[in-house]
PLY file of the C-alpha trace (Angstrom):
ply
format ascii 1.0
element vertex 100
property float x
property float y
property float z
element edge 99
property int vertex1
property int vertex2
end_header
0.00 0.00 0.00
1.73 3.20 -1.33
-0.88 5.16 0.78
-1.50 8.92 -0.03
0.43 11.39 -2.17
0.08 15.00 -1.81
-1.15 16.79 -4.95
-1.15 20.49 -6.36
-4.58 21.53 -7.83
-5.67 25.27 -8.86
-8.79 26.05 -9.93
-9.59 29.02 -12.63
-11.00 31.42 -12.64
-10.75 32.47 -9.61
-12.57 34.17 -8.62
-15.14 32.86 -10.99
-19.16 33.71 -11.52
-20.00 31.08 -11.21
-18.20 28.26 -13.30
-14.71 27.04 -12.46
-12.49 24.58 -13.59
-10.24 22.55 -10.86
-7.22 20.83 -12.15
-5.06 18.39 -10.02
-1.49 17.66 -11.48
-0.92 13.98 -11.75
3.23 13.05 -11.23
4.49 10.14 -13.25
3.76 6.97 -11.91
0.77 7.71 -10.03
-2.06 5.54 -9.71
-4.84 8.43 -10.12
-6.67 8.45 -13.72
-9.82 10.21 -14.43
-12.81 8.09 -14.09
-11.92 7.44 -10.03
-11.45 10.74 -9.18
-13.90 12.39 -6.73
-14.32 16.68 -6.42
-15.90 17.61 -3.03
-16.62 21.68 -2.71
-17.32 22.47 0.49
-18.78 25.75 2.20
-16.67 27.96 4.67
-17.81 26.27 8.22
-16.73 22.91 6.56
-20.60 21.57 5.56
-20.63 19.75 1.65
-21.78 21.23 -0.54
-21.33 19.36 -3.69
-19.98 15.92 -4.95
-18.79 15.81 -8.29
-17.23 12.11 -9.40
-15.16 11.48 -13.12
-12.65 14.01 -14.41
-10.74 14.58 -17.59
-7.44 13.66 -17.64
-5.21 15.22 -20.74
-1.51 16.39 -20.36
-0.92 15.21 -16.66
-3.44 17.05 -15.34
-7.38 16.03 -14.26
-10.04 18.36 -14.42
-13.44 18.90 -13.22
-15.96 21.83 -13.69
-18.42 23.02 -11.00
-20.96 25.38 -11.72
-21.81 26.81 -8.30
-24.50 24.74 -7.60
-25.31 22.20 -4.29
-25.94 18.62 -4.85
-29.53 19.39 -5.06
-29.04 21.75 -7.62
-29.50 24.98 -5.66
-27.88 28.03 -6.49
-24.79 28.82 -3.71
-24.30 32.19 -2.59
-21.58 34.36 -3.35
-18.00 33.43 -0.89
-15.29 31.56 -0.49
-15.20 27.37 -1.02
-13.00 24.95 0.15
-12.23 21.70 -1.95
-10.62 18.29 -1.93
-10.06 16.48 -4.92
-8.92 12.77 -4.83
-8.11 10.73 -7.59
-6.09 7.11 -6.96
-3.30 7.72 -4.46
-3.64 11.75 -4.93
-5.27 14.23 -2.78
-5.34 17.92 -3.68
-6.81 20.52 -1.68
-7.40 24.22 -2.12
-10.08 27.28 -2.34
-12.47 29.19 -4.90
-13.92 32.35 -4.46
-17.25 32.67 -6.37
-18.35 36.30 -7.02
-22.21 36.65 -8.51
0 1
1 2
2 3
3 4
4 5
5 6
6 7
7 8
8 9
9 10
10 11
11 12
12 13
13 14
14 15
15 16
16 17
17 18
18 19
19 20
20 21
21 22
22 23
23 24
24 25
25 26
26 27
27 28
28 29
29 30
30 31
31 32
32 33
33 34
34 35
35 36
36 37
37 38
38 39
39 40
40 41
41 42
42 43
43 44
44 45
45 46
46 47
47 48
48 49
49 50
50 51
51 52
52 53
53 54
54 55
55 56
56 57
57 58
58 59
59 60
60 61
61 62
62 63
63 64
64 65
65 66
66 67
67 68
68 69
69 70
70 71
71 72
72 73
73 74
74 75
75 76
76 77
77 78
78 79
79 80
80 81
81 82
82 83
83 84
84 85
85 86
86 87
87 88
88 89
89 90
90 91
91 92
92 93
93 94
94 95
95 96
96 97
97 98
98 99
């Protein structure tokens, strides 16, 4: 078990109204790919807000869009998110401001 690798992910734009695309960098050798990887956006106090599973993975990198909606397709308010994406043996973590 090679256990958990820390990724680099950015998301842009950001800020963004209200799309934004997350991309994690995948090393050589890693066991992430795009169809396992999970995006979790999560609000400022730490509650989840959305759940976003598959990515695109091109040139090293995976990418998924969110659109600034909740898992129940509301509308989130303008602020700051938090968000984890994991993919294989990868985690990335990081923040998006959305602006409406």
């Amino acid at each position: 078990d090679r256990g958990v690798s820390v990724a680099t992910a950015t998301a842009f734009p950001n800020p963004c109204n209200p799309l934004t695309t997350i991309a994690m960098a995948v090393p050589t050798g890693s066991l992430a790919d795009g169809t396992n990887t999970v995006l979790r956006v999560f609000d400022i106090r730490g509650a989840l807000v959305k759940t976003i599973a598959g990515g695109n993975l091109a040139n090293n990198r995976i990418t998924i869009q969110w659109n600034g909606t909740t898992d129940s397709g509301n509308v989130v308010a303008s602020g700051r998110y938090l968000y984890v994406m994991q993919s294989g043996d990868l985690v990335a973590k990081g923040n998006v401001t959305l602006v409406r």
